[in-house]
FIRO-655298 format. One record per residue (C-alpha): residue in three letters; x, y, z. Coordinates in steps of 0.2 Angstrom, whole numbers, plus 5000, padded with zeros to 4 digits. Layout:
<atoms>
(atom "ala",(X,Y,Z))
...
</atoms>
This chain:
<atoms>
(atom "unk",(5393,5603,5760))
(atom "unk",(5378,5611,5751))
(atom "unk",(5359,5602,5754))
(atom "unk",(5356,5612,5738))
(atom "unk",(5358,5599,5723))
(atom "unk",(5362,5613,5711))
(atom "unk",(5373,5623,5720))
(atom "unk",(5382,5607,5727))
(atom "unk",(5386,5600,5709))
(atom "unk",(5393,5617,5703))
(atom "unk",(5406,5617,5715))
(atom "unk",(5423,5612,5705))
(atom "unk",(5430,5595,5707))
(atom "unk",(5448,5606,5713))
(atom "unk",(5437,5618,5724))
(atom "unk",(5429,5603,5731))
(atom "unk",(5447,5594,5737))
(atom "unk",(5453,5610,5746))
(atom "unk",(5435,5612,5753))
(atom "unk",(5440,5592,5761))
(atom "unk",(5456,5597,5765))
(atom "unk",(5451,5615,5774))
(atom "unk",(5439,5602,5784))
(atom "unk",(5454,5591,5791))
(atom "unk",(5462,5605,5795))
(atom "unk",(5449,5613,5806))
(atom "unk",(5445,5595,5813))
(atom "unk",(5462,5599,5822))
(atom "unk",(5460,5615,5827))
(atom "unk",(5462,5615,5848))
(atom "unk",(5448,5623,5858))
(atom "unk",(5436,5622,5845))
(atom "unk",(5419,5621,5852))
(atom "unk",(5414,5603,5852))
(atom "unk",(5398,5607,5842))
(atom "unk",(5406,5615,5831))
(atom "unk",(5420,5598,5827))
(atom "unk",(5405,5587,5829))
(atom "unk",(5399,5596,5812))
(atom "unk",(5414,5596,5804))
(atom "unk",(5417,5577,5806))
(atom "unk",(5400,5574,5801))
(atom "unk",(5403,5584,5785))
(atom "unk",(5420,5574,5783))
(atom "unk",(5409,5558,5784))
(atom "unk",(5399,5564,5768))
(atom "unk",(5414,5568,5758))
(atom "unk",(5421,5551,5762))
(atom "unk",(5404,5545,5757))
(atom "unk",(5400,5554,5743))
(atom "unk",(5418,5554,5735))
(atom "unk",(5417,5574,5737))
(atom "unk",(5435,5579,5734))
(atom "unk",(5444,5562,5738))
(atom "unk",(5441,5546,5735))
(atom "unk",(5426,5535,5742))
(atom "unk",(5432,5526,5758))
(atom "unk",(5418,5518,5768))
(atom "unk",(5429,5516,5782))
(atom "unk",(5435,5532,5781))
(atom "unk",(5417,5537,5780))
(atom "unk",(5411,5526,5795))
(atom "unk",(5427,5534,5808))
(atom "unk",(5422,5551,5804))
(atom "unk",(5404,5546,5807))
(atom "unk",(5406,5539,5824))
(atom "unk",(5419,5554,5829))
(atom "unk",(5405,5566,5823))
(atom "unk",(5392,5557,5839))
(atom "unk",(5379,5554,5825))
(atom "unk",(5372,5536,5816))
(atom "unk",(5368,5529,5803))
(atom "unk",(5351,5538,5800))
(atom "unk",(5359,5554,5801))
(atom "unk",(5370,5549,5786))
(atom "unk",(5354,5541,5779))
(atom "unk",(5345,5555,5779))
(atom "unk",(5358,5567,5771))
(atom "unk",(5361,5556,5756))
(atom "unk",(5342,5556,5752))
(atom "unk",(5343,5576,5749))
(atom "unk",(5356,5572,5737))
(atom "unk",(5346,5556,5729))
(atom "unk",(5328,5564,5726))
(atom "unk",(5334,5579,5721))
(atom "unk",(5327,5582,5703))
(atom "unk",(5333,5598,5696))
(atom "unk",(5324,5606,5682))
(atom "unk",(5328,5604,5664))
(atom "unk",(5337,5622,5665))
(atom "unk",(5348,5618,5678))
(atom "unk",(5354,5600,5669))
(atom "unk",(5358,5609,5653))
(atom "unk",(5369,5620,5665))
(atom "unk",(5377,5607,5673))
(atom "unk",(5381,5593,5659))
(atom "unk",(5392,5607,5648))
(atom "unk",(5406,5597,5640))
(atom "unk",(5410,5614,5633))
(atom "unk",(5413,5621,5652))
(atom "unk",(5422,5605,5658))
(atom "unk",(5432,5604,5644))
(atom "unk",(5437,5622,5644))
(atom "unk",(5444,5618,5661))
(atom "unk",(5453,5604,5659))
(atom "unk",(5461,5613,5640))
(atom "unk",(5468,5624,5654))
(atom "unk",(5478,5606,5662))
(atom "unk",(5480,5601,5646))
(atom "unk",(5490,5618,5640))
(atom "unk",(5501,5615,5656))
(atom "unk",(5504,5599,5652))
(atom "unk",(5492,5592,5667))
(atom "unk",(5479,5582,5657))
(atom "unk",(5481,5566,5666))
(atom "unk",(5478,5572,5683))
(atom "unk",(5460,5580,5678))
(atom "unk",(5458,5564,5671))
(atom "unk",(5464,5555,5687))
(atom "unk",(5454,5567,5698))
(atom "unk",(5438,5566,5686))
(atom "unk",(5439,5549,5686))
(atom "unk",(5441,5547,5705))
(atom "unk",(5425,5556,5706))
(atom "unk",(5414,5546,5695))
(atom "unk",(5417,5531,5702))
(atom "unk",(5415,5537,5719))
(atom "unk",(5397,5545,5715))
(atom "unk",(5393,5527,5705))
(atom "unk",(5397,5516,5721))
(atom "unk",(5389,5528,5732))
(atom "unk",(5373,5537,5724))
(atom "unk",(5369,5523,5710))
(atom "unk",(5368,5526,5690))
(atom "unk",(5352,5534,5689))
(atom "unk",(5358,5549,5703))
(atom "unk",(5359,5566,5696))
(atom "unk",(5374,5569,5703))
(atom "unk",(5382,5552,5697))
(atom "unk",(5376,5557,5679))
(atom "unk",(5384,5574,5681))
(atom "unk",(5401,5566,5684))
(atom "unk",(5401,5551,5668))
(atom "unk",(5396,5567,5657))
(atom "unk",(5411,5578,5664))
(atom "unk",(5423,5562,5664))
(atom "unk",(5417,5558,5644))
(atom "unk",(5420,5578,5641))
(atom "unk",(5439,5576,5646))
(atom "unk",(5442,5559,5638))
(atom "unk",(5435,5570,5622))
(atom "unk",(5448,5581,5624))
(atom "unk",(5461,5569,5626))
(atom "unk",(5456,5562,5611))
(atom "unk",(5451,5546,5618))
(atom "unk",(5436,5546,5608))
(atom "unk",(5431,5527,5608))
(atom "unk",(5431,5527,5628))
(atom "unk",(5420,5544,5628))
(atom "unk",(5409,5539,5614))
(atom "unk",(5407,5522,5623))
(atom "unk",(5407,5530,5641))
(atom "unk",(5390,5541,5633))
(atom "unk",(5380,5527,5626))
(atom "unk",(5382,5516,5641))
(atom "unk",(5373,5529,5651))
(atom "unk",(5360,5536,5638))
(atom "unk",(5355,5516,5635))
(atom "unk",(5353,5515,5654))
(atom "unk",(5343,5533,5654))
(atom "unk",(5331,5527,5640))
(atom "unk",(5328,5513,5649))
(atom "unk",(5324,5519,5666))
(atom "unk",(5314,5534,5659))
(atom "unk",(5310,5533,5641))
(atom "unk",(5322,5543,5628))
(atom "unk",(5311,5559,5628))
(atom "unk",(5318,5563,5647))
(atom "unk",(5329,5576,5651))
(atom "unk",(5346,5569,5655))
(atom "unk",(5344,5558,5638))
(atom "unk",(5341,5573,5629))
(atom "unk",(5355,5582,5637))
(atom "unk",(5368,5564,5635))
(atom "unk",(5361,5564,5616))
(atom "unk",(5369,5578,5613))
(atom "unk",(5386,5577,5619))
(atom "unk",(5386,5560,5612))
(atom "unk",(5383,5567,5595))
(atom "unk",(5397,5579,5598))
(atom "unk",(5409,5565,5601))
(atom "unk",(5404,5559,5585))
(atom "unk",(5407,5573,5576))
(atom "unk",(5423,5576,5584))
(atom "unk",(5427,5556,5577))
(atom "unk",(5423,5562,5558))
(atom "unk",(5406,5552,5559))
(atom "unk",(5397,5567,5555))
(atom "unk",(5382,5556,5547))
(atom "unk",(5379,5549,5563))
(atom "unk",(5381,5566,5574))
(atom "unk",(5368,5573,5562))
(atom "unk",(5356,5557,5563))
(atom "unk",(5356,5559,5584))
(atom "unk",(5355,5578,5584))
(atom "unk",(5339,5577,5571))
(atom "unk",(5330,5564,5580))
(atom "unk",(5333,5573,5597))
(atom "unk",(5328,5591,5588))
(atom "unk",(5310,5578,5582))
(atom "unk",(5307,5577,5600))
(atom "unk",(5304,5594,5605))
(atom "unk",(5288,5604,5600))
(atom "unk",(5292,5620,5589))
(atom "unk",(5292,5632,5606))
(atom "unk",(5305,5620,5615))
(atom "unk",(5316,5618,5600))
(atom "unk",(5334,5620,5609))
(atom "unk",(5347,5635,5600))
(atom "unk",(5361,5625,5609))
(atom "unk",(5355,5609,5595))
(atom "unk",(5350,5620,5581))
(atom "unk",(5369,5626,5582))
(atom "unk",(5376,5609,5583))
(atom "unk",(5366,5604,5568))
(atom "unk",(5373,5621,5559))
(atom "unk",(5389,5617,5564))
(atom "unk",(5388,5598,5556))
(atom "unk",(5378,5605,5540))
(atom "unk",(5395,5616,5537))
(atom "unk",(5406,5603,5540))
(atom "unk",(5398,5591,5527))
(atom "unk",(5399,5607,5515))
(atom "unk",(5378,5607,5514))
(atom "unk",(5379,5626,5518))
(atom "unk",(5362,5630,5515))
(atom "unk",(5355,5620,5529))
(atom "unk",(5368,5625,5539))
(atom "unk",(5361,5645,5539))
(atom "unk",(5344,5638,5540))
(atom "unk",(5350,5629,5558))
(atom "unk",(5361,5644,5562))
(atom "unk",(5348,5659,5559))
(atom "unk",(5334,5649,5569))
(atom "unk",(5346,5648,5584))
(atom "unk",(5352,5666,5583))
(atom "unk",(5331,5671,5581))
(atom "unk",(5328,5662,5596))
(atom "unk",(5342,5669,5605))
(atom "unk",(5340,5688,5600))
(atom "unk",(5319,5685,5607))
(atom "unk",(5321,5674,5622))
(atom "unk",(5339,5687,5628))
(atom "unk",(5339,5703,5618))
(atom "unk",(5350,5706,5603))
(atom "unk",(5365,5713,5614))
(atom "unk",(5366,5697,5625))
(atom "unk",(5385,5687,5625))
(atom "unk",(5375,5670,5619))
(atom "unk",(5367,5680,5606))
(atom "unk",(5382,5689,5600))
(atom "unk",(5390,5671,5600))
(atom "unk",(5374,5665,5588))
(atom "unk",(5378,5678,5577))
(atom "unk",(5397,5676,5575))
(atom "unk",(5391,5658,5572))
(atom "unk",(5379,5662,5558))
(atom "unk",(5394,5672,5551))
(atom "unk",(5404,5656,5549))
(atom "unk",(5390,5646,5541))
(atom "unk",(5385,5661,5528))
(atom "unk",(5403,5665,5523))
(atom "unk",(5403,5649,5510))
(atom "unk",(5387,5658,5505))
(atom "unk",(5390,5676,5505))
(atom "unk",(5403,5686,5510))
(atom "unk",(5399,5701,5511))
(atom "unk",(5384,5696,5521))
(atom "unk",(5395,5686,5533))
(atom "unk",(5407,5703,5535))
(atom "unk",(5393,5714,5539))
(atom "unk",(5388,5701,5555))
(atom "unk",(5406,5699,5560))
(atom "unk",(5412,5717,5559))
(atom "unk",(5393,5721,5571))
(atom "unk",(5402,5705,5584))
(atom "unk",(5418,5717,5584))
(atom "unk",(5414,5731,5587))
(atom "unk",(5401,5724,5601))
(atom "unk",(5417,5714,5610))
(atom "unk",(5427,5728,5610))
(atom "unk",(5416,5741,5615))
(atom "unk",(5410,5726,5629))
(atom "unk",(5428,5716,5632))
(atom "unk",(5442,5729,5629))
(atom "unk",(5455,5730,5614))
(atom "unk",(5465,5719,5622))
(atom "unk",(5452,5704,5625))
(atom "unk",(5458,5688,5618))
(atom "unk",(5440,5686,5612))
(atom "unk",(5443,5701,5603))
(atom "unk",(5459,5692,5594))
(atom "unk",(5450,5678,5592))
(atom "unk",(5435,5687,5581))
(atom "unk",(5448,5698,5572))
(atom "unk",(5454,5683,5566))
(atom "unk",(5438,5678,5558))
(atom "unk",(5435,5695,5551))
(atom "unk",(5451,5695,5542))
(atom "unk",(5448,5678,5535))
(atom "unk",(5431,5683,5527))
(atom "unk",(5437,5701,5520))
(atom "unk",(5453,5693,5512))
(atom "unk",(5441,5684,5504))
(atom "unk",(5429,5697,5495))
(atom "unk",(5434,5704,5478))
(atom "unk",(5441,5720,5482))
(atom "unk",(5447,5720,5502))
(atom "unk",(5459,5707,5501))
(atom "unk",(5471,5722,5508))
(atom "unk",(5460,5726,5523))
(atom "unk",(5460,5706,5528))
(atom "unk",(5480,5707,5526))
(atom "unk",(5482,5720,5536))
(atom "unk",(5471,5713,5549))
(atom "unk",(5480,5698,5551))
(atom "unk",(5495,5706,5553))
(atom "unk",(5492,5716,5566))
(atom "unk",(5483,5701,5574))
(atom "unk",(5502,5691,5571))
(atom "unk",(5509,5708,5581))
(atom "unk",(5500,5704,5597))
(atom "unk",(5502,5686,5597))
(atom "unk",(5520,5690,5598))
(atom "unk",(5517,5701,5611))
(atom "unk",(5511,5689,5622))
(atom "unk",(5523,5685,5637))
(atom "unk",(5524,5667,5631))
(atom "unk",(5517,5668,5613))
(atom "unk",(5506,5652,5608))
(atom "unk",(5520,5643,5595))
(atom "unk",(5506,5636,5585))
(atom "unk",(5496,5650,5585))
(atom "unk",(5509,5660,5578))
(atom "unk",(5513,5647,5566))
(atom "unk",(5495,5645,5561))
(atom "unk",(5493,5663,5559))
(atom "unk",(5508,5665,5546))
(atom "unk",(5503,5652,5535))
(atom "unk",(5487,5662,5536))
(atom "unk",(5493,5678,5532))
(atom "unk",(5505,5668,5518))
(atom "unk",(5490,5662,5510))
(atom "unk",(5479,5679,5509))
(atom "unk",(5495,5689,5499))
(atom "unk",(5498,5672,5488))
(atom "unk",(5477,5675,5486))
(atom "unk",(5481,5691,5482))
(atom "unk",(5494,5689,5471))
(atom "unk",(5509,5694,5482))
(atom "unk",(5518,5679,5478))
(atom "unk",(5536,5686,5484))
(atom "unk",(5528,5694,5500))
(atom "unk",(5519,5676,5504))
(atom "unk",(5537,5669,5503))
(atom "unk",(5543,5680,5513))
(atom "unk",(5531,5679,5527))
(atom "unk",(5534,5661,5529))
(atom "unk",(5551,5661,5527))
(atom "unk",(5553,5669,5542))
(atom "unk",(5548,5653,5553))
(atom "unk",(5561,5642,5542))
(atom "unk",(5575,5643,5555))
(atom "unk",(5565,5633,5565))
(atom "unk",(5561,5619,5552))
(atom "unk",(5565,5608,5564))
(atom "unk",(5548,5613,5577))
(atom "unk",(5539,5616,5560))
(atom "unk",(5542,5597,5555))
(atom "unk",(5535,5591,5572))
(atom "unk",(5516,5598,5572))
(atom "unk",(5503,5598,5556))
(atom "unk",(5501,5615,5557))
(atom "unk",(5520,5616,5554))
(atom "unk",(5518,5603,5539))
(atom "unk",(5504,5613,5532))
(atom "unk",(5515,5628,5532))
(atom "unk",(5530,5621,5522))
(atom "unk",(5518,5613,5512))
(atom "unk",(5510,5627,5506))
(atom "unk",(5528,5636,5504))
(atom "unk",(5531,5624,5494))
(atom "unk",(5517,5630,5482))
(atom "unk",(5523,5646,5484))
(atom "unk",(5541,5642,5478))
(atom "unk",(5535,5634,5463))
(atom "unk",(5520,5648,5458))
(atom "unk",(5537,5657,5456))
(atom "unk",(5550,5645,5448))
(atom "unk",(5559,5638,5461))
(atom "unk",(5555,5619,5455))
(atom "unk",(5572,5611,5466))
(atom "unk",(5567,5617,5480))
(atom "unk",(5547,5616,5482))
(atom "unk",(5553,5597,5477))
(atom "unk",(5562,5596,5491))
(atom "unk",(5552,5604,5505))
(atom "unk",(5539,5593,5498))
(atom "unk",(5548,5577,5502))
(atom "unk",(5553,5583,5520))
(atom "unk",(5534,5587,5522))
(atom "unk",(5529,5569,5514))
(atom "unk",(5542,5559,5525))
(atom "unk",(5535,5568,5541))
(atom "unk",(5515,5567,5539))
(atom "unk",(5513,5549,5541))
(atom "unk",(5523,5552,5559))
(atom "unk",(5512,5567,5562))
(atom "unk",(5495,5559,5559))
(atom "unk",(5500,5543,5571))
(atom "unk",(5497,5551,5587))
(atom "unk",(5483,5562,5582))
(atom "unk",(5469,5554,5587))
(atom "unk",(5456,5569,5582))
(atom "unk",(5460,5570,5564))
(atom "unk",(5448,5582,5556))
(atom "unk",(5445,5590,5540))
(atom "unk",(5453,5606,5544))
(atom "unk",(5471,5595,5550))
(atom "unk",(5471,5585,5534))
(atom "unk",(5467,5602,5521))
(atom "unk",(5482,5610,5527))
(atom "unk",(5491,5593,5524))
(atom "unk",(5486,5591,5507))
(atom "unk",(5494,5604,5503))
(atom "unk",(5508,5597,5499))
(atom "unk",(5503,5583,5488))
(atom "unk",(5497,5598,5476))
(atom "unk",(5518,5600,5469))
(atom "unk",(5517,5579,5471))
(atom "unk",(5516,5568,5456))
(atom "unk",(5506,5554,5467))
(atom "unk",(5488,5561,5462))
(atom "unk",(5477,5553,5449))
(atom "unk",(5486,5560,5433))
(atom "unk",(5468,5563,5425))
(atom "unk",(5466,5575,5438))
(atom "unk",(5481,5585,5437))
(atom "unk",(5478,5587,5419))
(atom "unk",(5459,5593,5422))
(atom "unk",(5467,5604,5434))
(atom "unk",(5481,5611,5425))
(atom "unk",(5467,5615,5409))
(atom "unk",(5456,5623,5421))
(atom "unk",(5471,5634,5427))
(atom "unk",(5477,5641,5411))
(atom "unk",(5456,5643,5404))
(atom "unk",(5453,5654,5421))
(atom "unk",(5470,5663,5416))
(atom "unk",(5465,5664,5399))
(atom "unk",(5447,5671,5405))
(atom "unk",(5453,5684,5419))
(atom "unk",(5464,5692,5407))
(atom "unk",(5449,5695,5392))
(atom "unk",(5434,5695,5404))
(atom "unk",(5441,5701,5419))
(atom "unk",(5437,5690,5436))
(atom "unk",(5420,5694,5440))
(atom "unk",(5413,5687,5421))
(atom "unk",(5404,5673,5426))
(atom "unk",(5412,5662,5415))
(atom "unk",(5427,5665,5425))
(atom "unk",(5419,5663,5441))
(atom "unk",(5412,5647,5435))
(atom "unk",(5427,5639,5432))
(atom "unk",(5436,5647,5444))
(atom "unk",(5422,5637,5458))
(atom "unk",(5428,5620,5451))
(atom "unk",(5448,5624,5451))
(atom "unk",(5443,5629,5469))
(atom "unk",(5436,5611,5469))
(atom "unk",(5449,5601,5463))
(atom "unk",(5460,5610,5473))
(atom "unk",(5452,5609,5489))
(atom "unk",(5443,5594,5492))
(atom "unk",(5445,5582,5478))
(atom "unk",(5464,5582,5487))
(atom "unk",(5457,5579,5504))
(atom "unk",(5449,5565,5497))
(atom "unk",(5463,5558,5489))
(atom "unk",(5476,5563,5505))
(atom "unk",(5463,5555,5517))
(atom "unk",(5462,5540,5506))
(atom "unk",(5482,5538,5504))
(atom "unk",(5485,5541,5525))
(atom "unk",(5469,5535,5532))
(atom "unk",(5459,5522,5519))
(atom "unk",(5444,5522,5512))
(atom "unk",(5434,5516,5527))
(atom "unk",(5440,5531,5540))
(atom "unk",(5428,5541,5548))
(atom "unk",(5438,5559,5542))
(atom "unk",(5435,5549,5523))
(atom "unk",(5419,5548,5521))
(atom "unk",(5416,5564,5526))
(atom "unk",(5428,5570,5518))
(atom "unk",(5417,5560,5500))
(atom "unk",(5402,5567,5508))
(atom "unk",(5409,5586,5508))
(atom "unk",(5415,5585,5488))
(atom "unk",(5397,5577,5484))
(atom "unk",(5388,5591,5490))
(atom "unk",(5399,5604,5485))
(atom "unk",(5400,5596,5466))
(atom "unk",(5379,5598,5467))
(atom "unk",(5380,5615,5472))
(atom "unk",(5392,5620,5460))
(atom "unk",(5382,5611,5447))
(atom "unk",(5365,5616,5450))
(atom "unk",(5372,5637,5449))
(atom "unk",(5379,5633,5431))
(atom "unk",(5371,5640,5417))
(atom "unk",(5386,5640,5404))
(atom "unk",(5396,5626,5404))
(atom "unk",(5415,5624,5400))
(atom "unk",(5419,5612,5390))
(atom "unk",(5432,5605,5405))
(atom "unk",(5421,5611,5419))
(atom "unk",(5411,5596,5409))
(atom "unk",(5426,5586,5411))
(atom "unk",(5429,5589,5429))
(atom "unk",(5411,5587,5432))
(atom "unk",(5412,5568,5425))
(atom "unk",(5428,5565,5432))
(atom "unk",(5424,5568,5451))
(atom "unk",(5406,5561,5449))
(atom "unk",(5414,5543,5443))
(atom "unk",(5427,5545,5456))
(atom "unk",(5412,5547,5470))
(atom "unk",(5403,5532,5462))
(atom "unk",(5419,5522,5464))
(atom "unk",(5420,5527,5481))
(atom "unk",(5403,5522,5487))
</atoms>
């Protein structure tokens, strides 16, 4: 076992248990010089100690000790390295990183293993509590890793609670500018993030940025705030956040660095609400850097191509190039030995959507329809709900009423089944189900009726102006409004009440975007008036 507290804490829980076992092992071995077993017992002692690999057992701990021809102040002495070890505040960022711990445990998750990383993380934690104390790095290290997994489960509450719990003792014991607070602050507002509380995420992640001076201002939480600014729709101080993390970056690692490249992809996401063609220029500069750096056939190459045909299906112009990127992005998920079913689900009703955005109305229909032999696996996720409940849009953009109705009452029946279980409902899961109350009669009918006006004018208005007039565009923004998150409003309100989490945000998202739109118009519609009043009472009537 390492005396080095860094390199002892990065050793992977799963690394650590063969390292236990690999000892037993060689305790065993005949002939052995007894120096040599004298050492190994000894370090057998620790890990029975020091829950290293197994569980904490101090007789366990106490056999090995005496077999091992050393005492007490041996042990003694050993776990003091571990105990006054105080590793810098570069080292702590790199061991607390949910992000690494979770990507580990996704990997358990994928195979269906999620409760034994749970079980082994869990062994863990306590073992280093009972042995090393609250306050012990290492103890810390192990509660942060635990509340990363319980995220990932979706067991929120535990996590969220797990994370307080340990940041109220850290205040306590050191005062809440120390650097495992810090650290714990920002995983906790993570958590809340992940929970819909996007308020509260913000409200921790601003304080902690307050704390540092100007120099010391972290990219890792300007990126987190970007990331919450974008989620609330307030896109402008989502850039704001992003382009000071990605400046940081580009000075402190070079513009050519993989964290840097990552800040710029980032940036991307937060200016494509803002401008396209600005966020296709960064993107396109990540790709061709992956590829040059990964290989073609990268999955981090798949994954950017995705974001790339997303923003250039939607600039005026290179809808085409965006289609023809997502399909051949389809092709290679199918070419994967076991193709990811969700993936490939998700990235039809994606391409579905850029040919109906294009006007390809039979080719969207088309596209899905070829996953409707398996309506059965379609029905059992929401990505496959989404998907019949936009091709149920798609079947009624074109006529076919009867059977849009129908796909829209399978959808309907299923969705309250679908949310149940899902304990990490987010914006993104309930957009794609709205989708299907847009053919349902069960929305306000003042609000179908400002959408169906704003329809026909923005038809009426492409045809004699073309689509780049500005009064099209304007009235284009608040179809795109109504749409879009007036009926994730309403669909969180009908599957999750008003007091949800995923709700408010989801009141908080249409508020900002209703004062963006507002505050660009210079001409107004006399229903883009109308829709202006109508969703402003219905936020007054929310609050």
């Amino acid at each position: 076992i390492l005396k080095d507290f860094s390199d002892f804490q990065r050793i992977h829980f799963l690394i650590r248990v063969r390292m236990q076992e690999r000892l037993l092992q060689r305790s065993c071995e005949e002939g052995q010089p007894q120096e040599q077993f004298n050492d190994i017992a000894f370090q057998l002692a620790l890990c029975y100690e020091l829950a290293f690999g197994v569980q904490r057992d101090a007789d366990k701990s106490q056999k090995w000790l005496n077999l091992s021809g050393r005492d007490a102040l041996h042990m003694s002495a050993e776990l003091n390295i571990l105990r006054s070890s105080s590793p810098s505040r570069s080292e702590v960022q790199g061991l607390i990183d949910d992000s690494r711990v979770v990507s580990i445990a996704d990997r358990y998750a994928t195979a269906g293993q999620l409760g034994d990383a749970l079980s082994l993380y869990t062994i863990e934690s306590e073992g280093k509590l009972a042995s090393l104390g609250p306050f012990a790095d290492s103890a810390i290290i192990s509660q942060s890793n635990l509340a990363g997994l319980l995220q990932l489960d979706g067991q929120h509450s535990k996590a969220r609670n797990l994370l307080q719990q340990m940041l109220n003792a850290c205040d306590q014991e050191w005062g809440s500018d120390n650097t495992w607070s810090s650290s714990l602050r920002l995983q906790l507002s993570r958590i809340l993030a992940a929970q819909g509380d996007m308020l509260g995420a913000i409200s921790l992640a601003e304080g902690l940025l307050q704390l540092r001076t100007n120099a010391d201002k972290d990219a890792e939480i300007l990126q987190a705030l970007s990331s919450y600014y974008g989620l609330t729709c307030d896109y402008e101080r989502s850039v704001q956040y992003s382009d000071q993390a990605w400046q940081i970056l580009k000075r402190q690692l070079g513009e050519t660095h993989p964290y840097t490249m990552s800040a710029l992809e980032l940036l991307s996401y937060a200016t494509t609400d803002i401008n396209m063609t600005e966020a296709e220029i960064m993107e396109t500069t990540v790709l061709d850097w992956r590829r040059k750096v990964m290989g073609e056939q990268s999955y981090v190459v798949l994954e950017t191509m995705k974001n790339l045909a997303f923003v250039r299906a939607n600039i005026k112009g290179r809808e085409l190039e965006g289609i023809e990127m997502q399909q051949e992005i389809l092709s290679r998920l199918k070419e994967i030995t076991e193709p990811p079913w969700r993936q490939i689900v998700w990235g039809t009703d994606r391409l579905a959507w850029m040919q109906r955005k294009a006007n390809q109305l039979e080719e969207a229909i088309k596209t899905r329809s070829q996953l409707l032999n398996q309506k059965h696996d379609l029905l059992s996720c929401h990505q496959g709900l989404a998907l019949l409940g936009n091709h149920a849009i798609n079947l009624k953009d074109v006529g076919r009423i009867r059977e849009a109705e129908d796909l829209r009452a399978d959808v309907l029946e299923k969705i309250p089944i679908i949310l149940n279980p899902i304990r990490n409902i987010t914006i993104n899961t309930i957009r794609g189900l709205g989708c299907a109350f847009q053919v349902s009669t069960q929305f306000d009918e003042e609000a179908t009726a400002l959408y169906v006006r704003n329809f026909r004018l923005w038809e009426h208005l492409s045809k004699d102006l073309g689509e780049f007039h500005g009064r099209t565009v304007l009235v284009e923004r608040f179809l795109r409004l109504l749409s879009n998150e007036a009926y994730i409003v309403q669909t969180t309100i009908h599957f999750l009440g008003l007091q949800h989490p995923t709700t408010q945000l989801a009141v908080v998202r249409l508020k900002n975007k209703l004062s963006e739109y507002v505050r660009s118009i210079v001409e107004t519609e006399e229903c883009v008036s109308e829709t202006i009043n109508w969703i402003q009472k219905r936020i007054a009537l929310l609050e």
